[in-house]
C-alpha positions as CSV (number, residue, x, y, z in Angstrom):
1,X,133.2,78.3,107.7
2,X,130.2,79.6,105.1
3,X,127.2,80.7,107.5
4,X,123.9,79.8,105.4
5,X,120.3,82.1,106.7
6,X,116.9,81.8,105.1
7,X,114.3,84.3,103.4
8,X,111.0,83.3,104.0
9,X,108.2,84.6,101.6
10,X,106.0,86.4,103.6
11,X,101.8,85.2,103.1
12,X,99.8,87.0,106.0
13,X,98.1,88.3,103.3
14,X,98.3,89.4,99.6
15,X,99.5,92.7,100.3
16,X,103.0,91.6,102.3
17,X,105.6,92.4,99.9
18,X,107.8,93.3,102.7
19,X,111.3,91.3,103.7
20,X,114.0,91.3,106.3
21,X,116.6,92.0,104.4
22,X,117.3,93.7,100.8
23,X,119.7,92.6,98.1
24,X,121.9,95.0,98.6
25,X,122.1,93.8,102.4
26,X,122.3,90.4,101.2
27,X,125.3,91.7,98.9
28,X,126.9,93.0,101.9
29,X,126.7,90.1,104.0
30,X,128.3,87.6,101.1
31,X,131.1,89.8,100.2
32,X,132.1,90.9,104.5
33,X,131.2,88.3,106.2
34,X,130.8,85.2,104.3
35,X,127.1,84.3,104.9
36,X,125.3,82.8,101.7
37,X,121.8,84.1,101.8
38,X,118.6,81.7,100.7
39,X,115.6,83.4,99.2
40,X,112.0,81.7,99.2
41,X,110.5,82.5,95.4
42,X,107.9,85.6,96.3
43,X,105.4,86.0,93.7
44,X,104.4,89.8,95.3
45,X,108.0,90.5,97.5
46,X,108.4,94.4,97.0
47,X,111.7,93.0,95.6
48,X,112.3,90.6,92.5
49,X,114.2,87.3,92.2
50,X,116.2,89.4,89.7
51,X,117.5,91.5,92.6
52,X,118.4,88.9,94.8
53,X,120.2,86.6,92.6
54,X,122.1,89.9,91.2
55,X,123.4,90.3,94.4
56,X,124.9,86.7,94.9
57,X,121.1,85.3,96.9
58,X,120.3,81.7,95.4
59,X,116.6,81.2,95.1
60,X,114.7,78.3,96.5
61,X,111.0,76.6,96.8
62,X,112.0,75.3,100.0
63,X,114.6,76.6,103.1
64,X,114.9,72.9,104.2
65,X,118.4,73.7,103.9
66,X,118.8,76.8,106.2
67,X,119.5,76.2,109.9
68,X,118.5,80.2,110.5
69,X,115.4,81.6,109.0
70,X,114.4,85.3,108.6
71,X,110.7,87.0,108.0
72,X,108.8,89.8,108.7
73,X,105.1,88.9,110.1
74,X,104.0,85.6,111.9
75,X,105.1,82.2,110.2
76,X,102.2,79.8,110.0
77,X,102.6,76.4,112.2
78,X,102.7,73.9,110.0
79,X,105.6,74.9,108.4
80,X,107.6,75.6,111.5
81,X,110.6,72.6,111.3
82,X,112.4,70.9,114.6
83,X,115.5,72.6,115.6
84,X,115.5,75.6,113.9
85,X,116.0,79.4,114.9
86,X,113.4,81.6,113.5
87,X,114.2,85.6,113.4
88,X,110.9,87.6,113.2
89,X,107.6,89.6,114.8
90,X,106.0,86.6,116.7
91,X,103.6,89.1,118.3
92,X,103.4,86.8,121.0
93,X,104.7,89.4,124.1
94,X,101.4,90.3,124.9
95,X,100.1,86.7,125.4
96,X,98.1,87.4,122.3
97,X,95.9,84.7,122.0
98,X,95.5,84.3,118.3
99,X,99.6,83.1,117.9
100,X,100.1,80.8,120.9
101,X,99.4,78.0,118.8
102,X,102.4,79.1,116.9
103,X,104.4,79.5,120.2
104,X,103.5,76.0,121.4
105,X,104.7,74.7,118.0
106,X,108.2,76.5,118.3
107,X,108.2,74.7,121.9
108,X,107.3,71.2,120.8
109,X,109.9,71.3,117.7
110,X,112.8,72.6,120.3
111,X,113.5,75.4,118.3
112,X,114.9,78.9,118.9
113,X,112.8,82.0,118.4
114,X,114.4,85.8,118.1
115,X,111.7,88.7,118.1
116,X,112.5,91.6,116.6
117,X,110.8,93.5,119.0
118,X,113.0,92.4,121.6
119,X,115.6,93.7,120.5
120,X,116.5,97.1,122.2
121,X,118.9,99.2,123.9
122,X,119.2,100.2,127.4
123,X,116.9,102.6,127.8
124,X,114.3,99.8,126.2
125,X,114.6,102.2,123.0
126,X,113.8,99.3,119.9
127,X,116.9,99.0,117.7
128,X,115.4,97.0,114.8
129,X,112.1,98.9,113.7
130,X,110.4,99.8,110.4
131,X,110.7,103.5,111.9
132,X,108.0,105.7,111.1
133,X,106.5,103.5,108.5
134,X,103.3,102.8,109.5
135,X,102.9,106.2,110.7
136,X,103.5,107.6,106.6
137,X,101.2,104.9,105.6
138,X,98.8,105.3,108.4
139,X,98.2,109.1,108.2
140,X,97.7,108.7,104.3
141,X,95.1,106.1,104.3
142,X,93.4,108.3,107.0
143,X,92.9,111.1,105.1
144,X,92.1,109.1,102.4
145,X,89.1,107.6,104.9
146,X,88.9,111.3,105.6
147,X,88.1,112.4,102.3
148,X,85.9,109.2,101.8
149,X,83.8,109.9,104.5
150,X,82.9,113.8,104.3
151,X,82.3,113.3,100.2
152,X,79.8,110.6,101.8
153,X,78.1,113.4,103.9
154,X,77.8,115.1,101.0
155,X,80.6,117.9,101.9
156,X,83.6,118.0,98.8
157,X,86.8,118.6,99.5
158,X,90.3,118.1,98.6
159,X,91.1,115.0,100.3
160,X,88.9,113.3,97.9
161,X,92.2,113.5,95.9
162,X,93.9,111.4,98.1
163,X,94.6,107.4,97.2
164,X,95.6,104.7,99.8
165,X,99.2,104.7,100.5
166,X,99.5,101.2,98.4
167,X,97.9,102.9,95.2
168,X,101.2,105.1,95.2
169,X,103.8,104.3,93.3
170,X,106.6,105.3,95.7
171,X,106.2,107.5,99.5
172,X,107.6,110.5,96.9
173,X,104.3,110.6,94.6
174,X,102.4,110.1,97.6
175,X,103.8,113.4,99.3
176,X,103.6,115.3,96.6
177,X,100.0,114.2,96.2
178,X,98.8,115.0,99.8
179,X,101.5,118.6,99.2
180,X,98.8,120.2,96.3
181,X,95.8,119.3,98.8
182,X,97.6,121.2,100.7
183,X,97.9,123.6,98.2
184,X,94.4,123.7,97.3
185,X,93.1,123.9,101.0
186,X,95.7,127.0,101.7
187,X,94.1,128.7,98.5
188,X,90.4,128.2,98.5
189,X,89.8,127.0,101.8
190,X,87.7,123.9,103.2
191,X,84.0,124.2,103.8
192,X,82.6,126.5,107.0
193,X,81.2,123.8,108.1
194,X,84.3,121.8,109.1
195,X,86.0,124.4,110.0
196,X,88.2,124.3,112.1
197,X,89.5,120.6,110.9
198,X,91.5,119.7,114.3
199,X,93.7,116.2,114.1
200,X,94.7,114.8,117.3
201,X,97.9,112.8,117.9
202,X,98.3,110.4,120.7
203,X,101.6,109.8,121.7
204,X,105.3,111.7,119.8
205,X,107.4,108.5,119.4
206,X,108.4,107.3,115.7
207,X,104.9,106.3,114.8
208,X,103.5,109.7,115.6
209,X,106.1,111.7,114.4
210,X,105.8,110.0,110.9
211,X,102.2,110.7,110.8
212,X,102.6,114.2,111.3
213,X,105.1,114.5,108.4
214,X,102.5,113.6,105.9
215,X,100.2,115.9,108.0
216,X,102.5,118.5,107.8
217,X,102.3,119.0,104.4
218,X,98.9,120.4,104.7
219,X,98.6,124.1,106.1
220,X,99.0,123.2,109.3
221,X,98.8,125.6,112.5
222,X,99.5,123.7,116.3
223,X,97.4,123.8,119.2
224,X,97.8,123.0,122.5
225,X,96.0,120.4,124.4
226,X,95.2,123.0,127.1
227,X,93.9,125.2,124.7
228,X,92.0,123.0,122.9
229,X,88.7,123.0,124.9
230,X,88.7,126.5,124.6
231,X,89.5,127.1,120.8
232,X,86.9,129.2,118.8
233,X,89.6,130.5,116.3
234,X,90.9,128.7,113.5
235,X,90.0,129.3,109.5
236,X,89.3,127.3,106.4
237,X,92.7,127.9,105.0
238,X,94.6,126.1,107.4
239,X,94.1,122.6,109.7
240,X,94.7,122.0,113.1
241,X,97.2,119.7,115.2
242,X,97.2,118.7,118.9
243,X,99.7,116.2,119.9
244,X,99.1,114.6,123.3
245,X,101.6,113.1,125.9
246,X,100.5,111.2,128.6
247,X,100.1,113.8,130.7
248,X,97.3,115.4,129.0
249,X,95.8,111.9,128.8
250,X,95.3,111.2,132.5
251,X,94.9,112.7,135.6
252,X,95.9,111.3,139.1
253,X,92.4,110.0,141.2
254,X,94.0,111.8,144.3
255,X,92.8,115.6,142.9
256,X,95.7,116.7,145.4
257,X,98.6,114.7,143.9
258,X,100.4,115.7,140.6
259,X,101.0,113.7,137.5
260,X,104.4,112.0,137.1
261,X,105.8,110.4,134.6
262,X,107.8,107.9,136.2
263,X,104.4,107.4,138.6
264,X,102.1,106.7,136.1
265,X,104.6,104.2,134.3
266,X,105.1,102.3,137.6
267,X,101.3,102.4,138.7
268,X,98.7,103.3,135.8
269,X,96.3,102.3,138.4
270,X,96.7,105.8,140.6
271,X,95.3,107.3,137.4
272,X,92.0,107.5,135.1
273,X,91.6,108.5,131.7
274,X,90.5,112.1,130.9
275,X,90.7,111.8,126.6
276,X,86.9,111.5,126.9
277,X,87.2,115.7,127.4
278,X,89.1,116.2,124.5
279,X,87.2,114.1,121.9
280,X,83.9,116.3,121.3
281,X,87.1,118.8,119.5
282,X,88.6,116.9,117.1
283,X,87.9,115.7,114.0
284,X,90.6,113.1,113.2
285,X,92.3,111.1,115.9
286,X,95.7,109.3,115.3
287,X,96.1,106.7,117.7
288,X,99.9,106.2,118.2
289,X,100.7,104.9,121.9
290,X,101.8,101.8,123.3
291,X,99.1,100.6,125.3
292,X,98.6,97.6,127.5
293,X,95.7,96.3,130.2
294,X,97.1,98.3,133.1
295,X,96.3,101.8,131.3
296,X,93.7,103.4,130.5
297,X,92.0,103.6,127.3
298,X,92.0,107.0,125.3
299,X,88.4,105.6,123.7
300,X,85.7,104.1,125.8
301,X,82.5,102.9,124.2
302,X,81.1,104.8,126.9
303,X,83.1,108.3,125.4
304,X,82.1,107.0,122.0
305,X,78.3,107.1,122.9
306,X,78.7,110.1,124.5
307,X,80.0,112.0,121.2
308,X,76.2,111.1,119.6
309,X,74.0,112.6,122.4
310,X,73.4,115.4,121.0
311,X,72.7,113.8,117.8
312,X,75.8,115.4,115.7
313,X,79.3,114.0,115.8
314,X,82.3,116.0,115.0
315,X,84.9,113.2,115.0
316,X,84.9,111.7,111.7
317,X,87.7,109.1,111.3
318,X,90.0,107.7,114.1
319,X,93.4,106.3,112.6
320,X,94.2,103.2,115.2
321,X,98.0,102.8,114.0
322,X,98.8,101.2,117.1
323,X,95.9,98.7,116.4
324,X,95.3,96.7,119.1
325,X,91.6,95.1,119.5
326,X,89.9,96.8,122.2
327,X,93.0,98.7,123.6
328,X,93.3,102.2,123.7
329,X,90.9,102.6,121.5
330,X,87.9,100.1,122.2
331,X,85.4,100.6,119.4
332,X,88.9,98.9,117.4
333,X,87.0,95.8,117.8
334,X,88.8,93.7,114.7
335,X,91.9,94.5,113.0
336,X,91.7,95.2,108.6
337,X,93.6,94.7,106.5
338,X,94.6,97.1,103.1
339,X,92.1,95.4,100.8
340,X,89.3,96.5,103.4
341,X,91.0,99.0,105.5
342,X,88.4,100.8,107.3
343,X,84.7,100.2,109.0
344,X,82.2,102.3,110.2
345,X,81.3,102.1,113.7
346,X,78.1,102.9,115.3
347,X,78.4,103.6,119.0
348,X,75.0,103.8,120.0
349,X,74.0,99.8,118.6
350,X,78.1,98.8,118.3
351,X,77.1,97.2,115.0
352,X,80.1,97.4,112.1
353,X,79.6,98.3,108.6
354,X,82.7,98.1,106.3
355,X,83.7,100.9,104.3
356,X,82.7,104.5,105.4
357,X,79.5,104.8,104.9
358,X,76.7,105.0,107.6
359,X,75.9,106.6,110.7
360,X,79.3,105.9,113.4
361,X,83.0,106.8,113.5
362,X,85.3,105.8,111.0
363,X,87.7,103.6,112.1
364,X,91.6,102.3,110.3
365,X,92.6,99.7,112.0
366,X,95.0,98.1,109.6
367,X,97.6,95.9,111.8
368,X,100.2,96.0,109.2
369,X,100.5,99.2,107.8
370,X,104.1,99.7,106.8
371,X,103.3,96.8,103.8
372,X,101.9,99.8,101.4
373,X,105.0,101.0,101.2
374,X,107.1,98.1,101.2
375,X,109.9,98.9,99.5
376,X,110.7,102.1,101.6
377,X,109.9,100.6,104.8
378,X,111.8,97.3,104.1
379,X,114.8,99.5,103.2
380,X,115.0,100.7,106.0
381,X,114.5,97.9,108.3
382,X,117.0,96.1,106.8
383,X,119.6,98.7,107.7
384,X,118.6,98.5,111.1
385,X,118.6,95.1,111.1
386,X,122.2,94.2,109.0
387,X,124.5,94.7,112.0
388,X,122.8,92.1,114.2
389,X,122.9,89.6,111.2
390,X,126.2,88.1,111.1
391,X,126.2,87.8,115.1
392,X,122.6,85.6,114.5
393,X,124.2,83.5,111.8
394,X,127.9,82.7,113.9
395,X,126.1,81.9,116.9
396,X,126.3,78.2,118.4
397,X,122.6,77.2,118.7
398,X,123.4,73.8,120.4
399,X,125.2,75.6,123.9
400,X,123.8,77.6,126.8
401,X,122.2,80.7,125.9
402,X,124.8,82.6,127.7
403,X,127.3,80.6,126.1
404,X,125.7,81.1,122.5
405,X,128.0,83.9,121.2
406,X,124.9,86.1,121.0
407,X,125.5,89.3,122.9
408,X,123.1,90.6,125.9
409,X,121.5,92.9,123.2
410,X,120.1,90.1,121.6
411,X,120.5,87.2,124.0
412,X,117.4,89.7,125.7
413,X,115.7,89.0,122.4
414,X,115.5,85.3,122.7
415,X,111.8,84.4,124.1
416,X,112.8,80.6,123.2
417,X,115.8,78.9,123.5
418,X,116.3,75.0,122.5
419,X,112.4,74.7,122.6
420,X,112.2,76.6,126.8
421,X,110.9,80.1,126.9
422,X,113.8,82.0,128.3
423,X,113.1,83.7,131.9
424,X,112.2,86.9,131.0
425,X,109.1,85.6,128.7
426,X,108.6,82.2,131.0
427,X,105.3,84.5,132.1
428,X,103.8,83.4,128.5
429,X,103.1,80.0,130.0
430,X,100.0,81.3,131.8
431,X,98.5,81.7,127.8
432,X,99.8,78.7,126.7
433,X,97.6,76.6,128.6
């Protein structure tokens, strides 16, 4: 029997172009496994009606028709319909306050909800991901705040050169772009005054690892976070890296005890921050750890204030890719988006200015990065998600979980199931009230 799933146009905002699944994906599934695929007309998807219908998709106002639907970001509530499974980021894990409306509304209508996020391996590794992403689109627009920001203090360099990551054509043109910076730095060198340029990255998962590719590209020479507090070398033709783990973000409160991993997983509350050491060195911070309430933050207000006592700041721009408000990094007091990407702000009045002009840090704190490059990054999530499709669409929505036909892979994905939240996400009703 022919398995029918749903498209959804994606609206967040004007710069979405993103989707679950690429035509050639949607090829696939027709031709293997006998799934017709519905697409919701996009007037700015990264990919055109053209495409889909090419590759056997029929296009629709409407996805009345579909019993599965498929998305990328948040679907509003009011167009959420009784009964139906929905396949897509709810960011609702956290209890985040801003889309419980949305989770109430998938309760009331009975429906089923599958988060991506959810979906992992064993070792709680995530198996359907836009990969490095927002870290390639992340680092760019922060040296393009970079660039902003010194030519605002009147210093000119290279990065001025730089564009957003959405002003590129493809991730290609981009790299070669931020490559001849690199060029130009290696050959005549960035101002004494900013020399040297040290960029810190928090955390070495995907995120981080696909900032520092576009980082990489510059002259770049590593330093350790040991050494850091003690660096007096450096020159103009190169920039600096420091990439910290967590245990160079923390130290254990009994001075006799020593940091372990495993420990400071279990009970974050045996430890307290030590970033605030590190910050006076750097000059760009990339913010790429998964943070919740029961760590600590890499960024205090308090360790923001403290980087203006003596009047002169040496950390220009902080990169928040993980972008949580007031997480890590707590002067992130609003997310942006890539029409307005960045604010300025001022730790001694905590006032916000957008743009990167006036006295503060410059802060990115774009929540949905992987959108300026959206054909890239929806490539390859779509590959990562195309074997869990045809599972999603056979599965019998009106038994058991258990006895759905979903395997444990993603049966652990389910948060609700035939409007309930399943057990593992039933501590969600504590924000639902």
């Amino acid at each position: 029997m022919t398995a029918r799933i749903g498209i959804r146009l994606e609206d967040k905002n004007a710069w979405e172009a993103r989707t679950p699944l690429i035509p050639d994906h949607v090829r696939t599934l027709k031709a293997h496994h006998d799934i017709d695929v519905c697409v919701q007309s996009s007037p700015i998807r990264a990919f055109n009606s053209q495409e889909y219908v090419a590759a056997g998709a029929a296009m629709t106002e409407s996805l009345e028709m579909c019993p599965i639907i498929f998305a990328v970001k948040e679907i509003p509530e009011e167009v959420l319909e009784p009964g139906k499974t929905y396949v897509f980021f709810s960011h609702t894990i956290k209890g985040q306050k801003a889309n419980m409306p949305m989770l109430q509304k998938l309760l009331d209508l009975g429906c089923q909800l599958i988060d991506y996020e959810k979906i992992v391996d064993a070792h709680k590794r995530r198996l359907v991901f836009f990969g490095n992403y927002a870290g390639l689109a992340g680092m760019i627009d922060t040296l393009w705040a970079l660039g902003k920001r010194l030519a605002w203090e009147g210093i000119s360099t290279p990065f001025e050169d730089i564009q957003q990551a959405l002003a590129y054509k493809t991730l290609d043109d981009a790299q070669t772009a931020i490559a001849e910076v690199g060029r130009r730095i290696a050959a005549a060198g960035l101002p004494e005054s900013l020399s040297p340029l040290i960029c810190g990255f928090a955390g070495y998962g995907n995120v981080s690892r696909g900032a520092q590719t576009i980082y990489d590209l510059l002259p770049v020479q590593e330093i350790s976070p040991e050494a850091l507090r003690d660096f007096t070398g450096g020159d103009r033709h190169h920039v600096y890296k420091v990439i910290f783990k967590e245990k160079d973000l923390v130290l254990p409160k009994n001075d006799q005890a020593p940091f372990q991993l495993q420990d400071y997983y279990d009970h974050p509350e045996h430890y307290r921050g030590r970033f605030a050491d590190y910050l006076p060195h750097l000059t760009v911070l990339v913010n790429a750890i998964y943070w919740t309430r029961r760590y600590p933050r890499l960024v205090t207000e308090e360790s923001a204030r403290a980087l203006f006592d003596d009047g002169r700041c040496p950390l220009r721009v902080i990169g928040d890719i993980s972008c949580d408000v007031k997480g890590a990094i707590e002067i992130t007091v609003r997310t942006t988006h890539p029409g307005a990407p960045i604010f300025v702000y001022d730790p001694r009045t905590g006032q916000l200015r957008n743009g990167y002009e006036g006295p503060g840090i410059v802060v990115l704190a774009v929540d949905n990065l992987p959108c300026e490059l959206p054909r890239e990054a929806s490539r390859h999530f779509s590959t990562t998600l195309l074997p869990f499709v045809p599972e999603i669409a056979a599965a019998d929505y009106t038994a058991p979980l258990a006895e759905s036909g979903l395997s444990p892979t993603l049966q652990h994905a389910v948060i609700v199931w035939q409007g309930e939240l399943t057990p593992p996400y039933r501590y969600l009703e504590q924000h639902l009230k």
